[in-house]
ZAMARGU-4260 file (C-alpha; in steps of 0.2 Angstrom, whole numbers, plus 5000, padded with zeros to 4 digits):
<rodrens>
0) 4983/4961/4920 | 4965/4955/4922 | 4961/4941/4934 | 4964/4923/4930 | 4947/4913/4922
5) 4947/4906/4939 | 4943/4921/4950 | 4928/4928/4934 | 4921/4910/4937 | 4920/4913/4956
10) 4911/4928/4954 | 4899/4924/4942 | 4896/4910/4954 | 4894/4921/4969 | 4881/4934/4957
15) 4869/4918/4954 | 4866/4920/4972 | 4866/4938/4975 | 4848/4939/4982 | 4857/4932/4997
20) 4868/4938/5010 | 4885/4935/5008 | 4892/4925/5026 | 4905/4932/5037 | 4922/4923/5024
25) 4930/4913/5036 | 4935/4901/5024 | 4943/4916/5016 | 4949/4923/5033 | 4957/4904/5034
30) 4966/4906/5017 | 4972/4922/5019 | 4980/4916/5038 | 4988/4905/5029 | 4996/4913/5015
35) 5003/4923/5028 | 5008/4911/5038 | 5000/4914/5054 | 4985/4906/5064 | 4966/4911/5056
40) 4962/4920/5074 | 4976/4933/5071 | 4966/4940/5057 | 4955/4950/5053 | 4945/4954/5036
45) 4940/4971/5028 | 4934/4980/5013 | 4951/4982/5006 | 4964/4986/5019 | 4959/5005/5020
50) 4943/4999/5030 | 4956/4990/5041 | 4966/5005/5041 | 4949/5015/5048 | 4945/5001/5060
55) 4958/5002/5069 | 4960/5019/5070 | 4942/5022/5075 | 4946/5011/5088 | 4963/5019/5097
60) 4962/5036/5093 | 4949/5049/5099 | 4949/5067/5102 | 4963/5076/5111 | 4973/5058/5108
65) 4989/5058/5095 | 4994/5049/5082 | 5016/5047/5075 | 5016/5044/5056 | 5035/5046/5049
70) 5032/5056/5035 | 5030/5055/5016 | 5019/5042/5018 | 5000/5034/5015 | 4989/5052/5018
75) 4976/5041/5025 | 4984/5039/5041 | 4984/5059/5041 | 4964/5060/5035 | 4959/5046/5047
80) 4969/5052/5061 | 4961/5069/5058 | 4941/5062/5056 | 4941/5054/5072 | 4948/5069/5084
85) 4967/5065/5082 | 4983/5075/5082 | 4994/5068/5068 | 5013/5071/5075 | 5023/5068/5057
90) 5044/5062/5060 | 5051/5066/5043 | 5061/5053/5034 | 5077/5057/5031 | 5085/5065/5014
95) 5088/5046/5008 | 5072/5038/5014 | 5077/5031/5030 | 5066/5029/5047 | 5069/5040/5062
100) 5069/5027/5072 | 5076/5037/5087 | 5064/5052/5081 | 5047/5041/5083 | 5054/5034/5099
105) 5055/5051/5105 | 5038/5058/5097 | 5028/5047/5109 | 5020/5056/5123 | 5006/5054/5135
110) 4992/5056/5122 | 5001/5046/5109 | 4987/5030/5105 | 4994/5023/5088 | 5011/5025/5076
115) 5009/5023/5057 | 5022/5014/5046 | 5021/5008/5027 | 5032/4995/5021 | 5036/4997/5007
120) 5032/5014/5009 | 5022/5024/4999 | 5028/5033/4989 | 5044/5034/4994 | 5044/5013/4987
125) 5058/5008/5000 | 5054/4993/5014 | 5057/4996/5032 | 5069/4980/5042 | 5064/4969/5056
130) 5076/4976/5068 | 5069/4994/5065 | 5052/4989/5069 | 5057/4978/5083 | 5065/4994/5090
135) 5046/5005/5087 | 5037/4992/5094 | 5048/4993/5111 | 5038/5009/5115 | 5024/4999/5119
140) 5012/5009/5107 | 4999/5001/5096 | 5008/5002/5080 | 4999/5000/5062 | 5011/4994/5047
145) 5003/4996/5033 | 5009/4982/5020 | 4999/4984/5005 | 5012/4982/4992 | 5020/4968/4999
150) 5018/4956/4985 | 5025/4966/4973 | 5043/4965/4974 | 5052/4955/4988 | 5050/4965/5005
155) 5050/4957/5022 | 5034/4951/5027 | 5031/4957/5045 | 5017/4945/5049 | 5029/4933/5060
160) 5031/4947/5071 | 5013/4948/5080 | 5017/4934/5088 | 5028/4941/5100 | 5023/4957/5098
165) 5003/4961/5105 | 5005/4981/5101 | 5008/4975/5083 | 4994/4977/5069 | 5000/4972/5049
170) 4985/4978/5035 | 4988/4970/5017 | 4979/4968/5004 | 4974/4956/4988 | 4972/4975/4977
175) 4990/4977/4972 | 5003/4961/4969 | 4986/4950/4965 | 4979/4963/4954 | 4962/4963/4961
180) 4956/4982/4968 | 4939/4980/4961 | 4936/4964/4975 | 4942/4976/4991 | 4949/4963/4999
185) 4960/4969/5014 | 4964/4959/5031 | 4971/4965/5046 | 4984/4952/5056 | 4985/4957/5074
190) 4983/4948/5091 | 4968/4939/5091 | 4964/4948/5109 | 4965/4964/5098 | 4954/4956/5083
195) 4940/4952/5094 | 4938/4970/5097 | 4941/4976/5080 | 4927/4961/5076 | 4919/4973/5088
200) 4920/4989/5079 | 4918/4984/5061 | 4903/4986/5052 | 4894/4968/5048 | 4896/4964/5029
205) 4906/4974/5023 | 4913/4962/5011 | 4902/4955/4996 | 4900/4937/4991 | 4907/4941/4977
210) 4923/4946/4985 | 4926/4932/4997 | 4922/4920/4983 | 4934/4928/4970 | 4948/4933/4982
215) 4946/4914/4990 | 4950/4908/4971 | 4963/4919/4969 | 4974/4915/4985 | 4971/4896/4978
220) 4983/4902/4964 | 5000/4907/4970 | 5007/4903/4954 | 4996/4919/4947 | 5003/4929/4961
225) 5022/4926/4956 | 5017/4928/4939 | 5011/4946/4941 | 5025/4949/4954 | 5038/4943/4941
230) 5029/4955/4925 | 5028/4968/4938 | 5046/4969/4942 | 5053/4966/4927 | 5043/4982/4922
235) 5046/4991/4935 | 5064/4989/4929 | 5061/4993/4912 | 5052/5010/4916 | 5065/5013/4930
240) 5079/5013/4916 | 5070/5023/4904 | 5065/5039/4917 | 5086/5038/4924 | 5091/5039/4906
245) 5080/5056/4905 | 5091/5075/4907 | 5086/5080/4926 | 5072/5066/4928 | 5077/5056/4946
250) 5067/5040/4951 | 5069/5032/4967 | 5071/5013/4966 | 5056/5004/4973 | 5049/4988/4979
255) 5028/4995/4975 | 5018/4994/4961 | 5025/5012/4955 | 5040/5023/4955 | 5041/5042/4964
260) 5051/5053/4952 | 5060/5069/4957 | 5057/5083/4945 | 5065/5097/4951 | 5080/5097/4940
265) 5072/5098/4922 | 5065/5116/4931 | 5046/5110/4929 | 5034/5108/4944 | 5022/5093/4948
270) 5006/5102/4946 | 5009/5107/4928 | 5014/5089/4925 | 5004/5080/4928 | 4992/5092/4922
275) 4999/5090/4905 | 5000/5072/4904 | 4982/5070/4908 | 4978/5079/4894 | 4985/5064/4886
280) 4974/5054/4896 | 4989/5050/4907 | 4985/5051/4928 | 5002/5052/4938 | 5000/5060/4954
285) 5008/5075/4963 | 5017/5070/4979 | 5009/5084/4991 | 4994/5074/5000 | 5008/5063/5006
290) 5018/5077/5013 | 5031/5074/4999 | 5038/5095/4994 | 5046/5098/4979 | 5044/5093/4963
295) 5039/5075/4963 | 5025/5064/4953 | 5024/5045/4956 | 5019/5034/4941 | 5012/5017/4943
300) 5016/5002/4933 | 5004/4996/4920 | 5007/4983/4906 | 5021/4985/4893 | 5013/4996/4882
305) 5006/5007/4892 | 5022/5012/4901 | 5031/5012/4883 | 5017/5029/4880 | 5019/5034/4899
310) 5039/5034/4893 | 5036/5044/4877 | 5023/5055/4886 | 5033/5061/4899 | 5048/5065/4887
315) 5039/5075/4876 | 5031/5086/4893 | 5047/5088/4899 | 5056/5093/4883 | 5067/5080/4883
320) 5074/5076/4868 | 5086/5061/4870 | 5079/5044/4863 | 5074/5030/4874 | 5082/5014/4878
325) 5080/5001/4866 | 5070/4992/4882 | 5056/5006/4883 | 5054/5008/4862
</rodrens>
């Protein structure tokens, strides 16, 4: 879904005065608290929420330090744990997606500086509850929940929380439910005590002109965002159907912008997949740089048309023959 006329305008706007530099967004910061509901000192701005993501891990975690990340999830938890001198200290999810709760509580150890959650997780697509994170955040430990794909379904936000909770730090984003990846508008929202520091630590512009005007037009539009939440769930409905109606295919319901599917059963394996659909210029992705074994692939959600081929793709790579549902055709 391309951006509304409103956000292209801002743009263009923001590239007739790109031999300047772009100013630090705090009208965008503003926006952005809230749309969130919170005040504009508990946040912080990034290039997309994986700069955020970095921040504050550069900032907690060093050599010899720990990180807990409950596992499949976001492998950039892993990768930035890792680049900074970390130990990543992974709590599997259960066999039906649920948190360890007791099994982070017991994970954290002397050296442990940070815990990773995503909710809705990815890829697994399920959400994470208040009372479960209320119970994480008891440790004490800095812990970062990752929310990217918050706007696409109806997952609780957990933004209220900082409030009563310093060791809390939320990361969205405007790439997924808005639609807007290319601007690389991401925000932390943390205690401001904590987003001085990170103020500290990130680099100075790392967000265009371009972006803060755009992304600044596109929050002014909330009736875009429940427009694309609204197509995107109704498609993500549509596709749903059309994989469990497939012999041996197994998708996991989901609150993201995709949907993880478990393979296993039609006998293939998710390298030769996806390899194959690819060769119909189709890009699904192998779940093993999230620490996801098996057979799994996850697929995200594109227009109608474009998940009708993904449908009829998939089908043929499988073998499967059965038809479609009427919805998918």
């Amino acid at each position: 879904l391309p951006p509304s006329p409103a956000v292209m305008q801002a743009a263009m706007d923001a590239m007739a005065v790109g031999n300047l530099y772009p100013y630090s967004g705090e009208d965008l910061r503003a926006a952005l608290a809230e749309f969130a509901g919170v005040g504009p000192e508990l946040v912080m701005l990034g290039n997309g929420s994986t700069e955020v993501i970095d921040v504050v891990t550069r900032t907690l975690v060093g050599p010899g330090d720990e990180t807990i990340i409950a596992t499949p999830t976001y492998a950039f938890f892993e990768t930035q744990t890792r680049l900074n001198g970390g130990t990543p200290v992974f709590v599997p999810l259960s066999d039906a997606w649920e948190l360890d709760v007791p099994g982070i509580i017991a994970a954290v150890a002397a050296r442990t500086k940070a815990i990773f959650l995503c909710s809705p997780n990815n890829p697994t697509g399920n959400s994470w509850s208040a009372d479960e994170l209320r119970a994480v955040l008891a440790t004490g430990v800095p812990t970062v929940v990752d929310q990217a794909y918050l706007e696409c379904g109806h997952a609780e936000s957990f933004a209220p929380l900082v409030a009563s909770h310093t060791n809390l730090i939320v990361a969205r984003t405007m790439s997924k439910g808005f639609g807007l990846p290319t601007l690389r508008v991401g925000y932390a929202i943390a205690d401001p005590w904590l987003i001085d520091v990170l103020h500290r630590v990130r680099i100075p512009f790392s967000l265009s002109l371009v972006s803060i005007w755009a992304g600044l037009a596109a929050v002014r539009e909330p009736e875009v965002l429940e427009h694309n939440r609204r197509y995107l769930t109704e498609e993500r409905g549509r596709l749903f159907d059309a994989l469990r109606a497939m012999p041996g295919v197994r998708p996991y319901p989901s609150e993201g912008n995709f949907i993880l599917v478990d393979i296993s059963a039609t006998g293939r394996t998710a390298p030769d997949v996806v390899k194959e659909t690819l060769e119909d210029h189709i890009l699904i992705r192998a779940m093993t740089a999230h620490r996801l074994t098996g057979s799994h692939v996850r697929v995200t959600i594109g227009t109608t048309e474009q998940n009708a081929r993904f449908a009829r793709v998939f089908r043929r790579v499988l073998g499967i023959e059965a038809p479609l549902p009427t919805t998918v055709t």
